[in-house]
Steps between C-alpha positions, in 0.01 A plus 500: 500500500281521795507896520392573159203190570402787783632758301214431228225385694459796760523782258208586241566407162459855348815653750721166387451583128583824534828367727594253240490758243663788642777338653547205293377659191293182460122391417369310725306182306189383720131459422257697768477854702487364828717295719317168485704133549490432136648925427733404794608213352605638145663749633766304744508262206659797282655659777715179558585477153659826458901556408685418817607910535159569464426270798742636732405888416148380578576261797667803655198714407268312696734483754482856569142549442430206756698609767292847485199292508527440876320693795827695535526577120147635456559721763831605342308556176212717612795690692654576181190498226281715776155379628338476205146333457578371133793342633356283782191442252747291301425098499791377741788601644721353185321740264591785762856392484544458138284810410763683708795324345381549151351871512676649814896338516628812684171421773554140498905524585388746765266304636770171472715803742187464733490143546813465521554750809156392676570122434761512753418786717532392879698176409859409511611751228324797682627756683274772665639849610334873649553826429320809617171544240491767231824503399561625123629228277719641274526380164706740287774388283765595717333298776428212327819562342656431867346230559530297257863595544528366851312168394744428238796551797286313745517109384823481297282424175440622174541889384107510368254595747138572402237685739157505402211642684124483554154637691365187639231453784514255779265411807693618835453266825149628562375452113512845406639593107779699527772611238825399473767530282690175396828500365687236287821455498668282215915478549697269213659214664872367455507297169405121548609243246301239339493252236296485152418331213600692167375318170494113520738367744732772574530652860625805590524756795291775530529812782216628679439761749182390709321833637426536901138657583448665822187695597444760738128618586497824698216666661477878549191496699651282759863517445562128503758358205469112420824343269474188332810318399667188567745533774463726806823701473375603139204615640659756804740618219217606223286663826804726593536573149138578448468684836798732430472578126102490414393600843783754577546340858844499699382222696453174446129346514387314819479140453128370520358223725551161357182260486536158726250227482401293817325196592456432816156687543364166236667267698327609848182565318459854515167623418501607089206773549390779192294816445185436342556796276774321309257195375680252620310176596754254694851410537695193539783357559569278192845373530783496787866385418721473810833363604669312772724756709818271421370559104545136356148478372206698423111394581267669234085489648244583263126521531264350224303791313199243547572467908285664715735528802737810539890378474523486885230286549646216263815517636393490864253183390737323286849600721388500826781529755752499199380804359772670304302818478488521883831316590806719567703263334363655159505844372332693155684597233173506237110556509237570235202696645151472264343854507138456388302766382114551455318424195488753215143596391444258269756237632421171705855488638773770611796554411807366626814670650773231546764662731869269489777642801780327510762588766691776571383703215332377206101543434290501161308749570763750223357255220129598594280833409585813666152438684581147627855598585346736750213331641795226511691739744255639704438186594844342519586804752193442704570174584860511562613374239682749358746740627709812437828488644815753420809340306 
């Protein structure tokens, strides 16, 4: 299986002996200390041979510990863990992840929490609200209590309702840690059907109750409460409940500005200027998608990473007259901007910030750092590209 071919090749051997044999209570068989092809090698070898329920345990595993490997995990994980110096001093972000799994489960789930909510902050399953700052947030029994029992009557689901919180920090818009408190809410769903194998060849039914996750992130210091869950109704609902049972608040919260994306600035060739402070080196227009206004096709224009002229300049020289970037026959509905930033001491080339907008509202920049996402938006907002605008 592919993932435990990565699985096994970006951790150090030492952490994946100790995995195999605390949680599949098995020796791992290879020759060598260190991760070298032949060690590698051995080890997928064995790993592939393993009883098929040993597989799947591990294939889900890895699973887990990959998907904390990420820019977005590791954040989530020194969140969680704390900012410790023996933790980053660790060989890559896989041994980070799996140290966590193995050594720290409670950590590693809370830190799974974190991704989860800042994965999709500011996208389609986010919801922003305000509140005045300072408010107490109330979390004694009979609070909780309360709201856990207007959750269950909320969404017609299941009678179990789980609330967990956490202390978590989290840049605010200019960068600055702050600390917030992130709630997790975990409702049982209505039971779901599905089919299984039992011995050999005999099938029967079994019942499930899938869970639903929501998350709510609320900020004392600036009284702003972001929900994360899948449909928008949901997320007004758990607000209200959160705003009148933890926060003590006969009001409901005031609805904050939704993010728009627009184009047009690329398409006239607005100027794409920085501060010098923030290291950054150029940026480029890389791609522009558009369509025709009547919509039955789409031209895609993308510059060569070996081309020396700016987008606008091939077009212009190749198009001429027919143009679609200039023509008003054509309109944007995608663009990737290149943010290049100066070399590292030590470095012969910067680093890259890929930035992907598609229309009306999605953009990458939630996948990236906390520290990209915000040079990200400084910069989207200077050059109109992005916009606030009330729902």
């Amino acid at each position: 299986m592919p993932i435990i071919r990565q699985f096994v090749r970006h951790t150090s051997v030492d952490i994946l002996r100790e995995y195999f044999h605390q949680k599949l209570a098995l020796a791992a068989t290879m020759n060598g200390e260190n991760n070298t092809p032949e060690t590698v090698h051995e080890l997928i070898s064995w790993a592939e041979r393993l009883p098929p329920n040993h597989q799947i345990r591990l294939r889900v595993d890895a699973e887990r510990v990959q998907q904390m490997s990420d820019d977005i995990g590791q954040a989530a994980l020194l969140d969680a863990v704390g900012d410790a110096a023996w933790f980053k001093a660790m060989a890559s972000s896989w041994d980070r992840s799996l140290w966590t799994f193995l050594h720290e489960p409670e950590k590693f789930r809370q830190a799974e929490d974190i991704r989860y909510a800042d994965h999709y902050r500011h996208g389609r399953n986010w919801s922003g609200y305000q509140v005045e700052a300072a408010l107490v947030l109330h979390v004694d029994p009979v609070s909780l209590d309360d709201f856990k029992a207007r959750i269950k009557a909320l969404f017609g689901l299941g009678e179990k309702v789980k609330v967990e919180l956490f202390d978590r920090t989290m840049p605010d818009e200019e960068g600055q840690d702050i600390e917030v408190v992130q709630v997790m809410v975990y409702q049982e769903g209505l039971p779901d059907a599905y089919l299984e194998f039992e011995e050999e060849d005999s099938i029967v039914s079994r019942i499930r109750r899938p869970v639903s996750e929501h998350a709510i992130i609320y900020s004392p210091t600036t009284g702003s409460i972001e929900v994360v869950a899948a449909k928008r109704e949901r997320r007004d609902a758990i607000v209200l409940a959160f705003s009148e049972h933890l926060l003590k608040r006969t009001a409901g919260a005031a609805k904050a500005p939704l993010r728009r994306y627009r184009l047009e600035p690329l398409v006239e060739n607005a100027p794409l200027d920085w501060d010098l402070e923030d290291g950054i080196e150029s940026v480029e227009i890389v791609m522009l998608k558009l369509t025709d206004i009547d919509q039955q096709g789409r031209v895609t224009l993308e510059k060569s990473a070996k081309g020396d002229l700016v987008l606008h300049e091939y077009c212009h020289g190749h198009f001429d007259e027919y143009n679609p970037v200039t023509s008003t026959a054509f309109i944007p509905v995608q663009a990737t901007l290149s943010i290049r930033f100066q070399p590292e001491q030590g470095s012969r080339r910067g680093k890259v910030l890929p930035v992907k907008i598609s229309l009306p509202n999605g953009c990458d920049l939630r996948s990236r750092t906390e520290h990209e996402r915000l040079i990200g938006e400084k910069y989207l907002r200077r050059w109109g590209l992005l916009e606030e605008v009330a729902e």
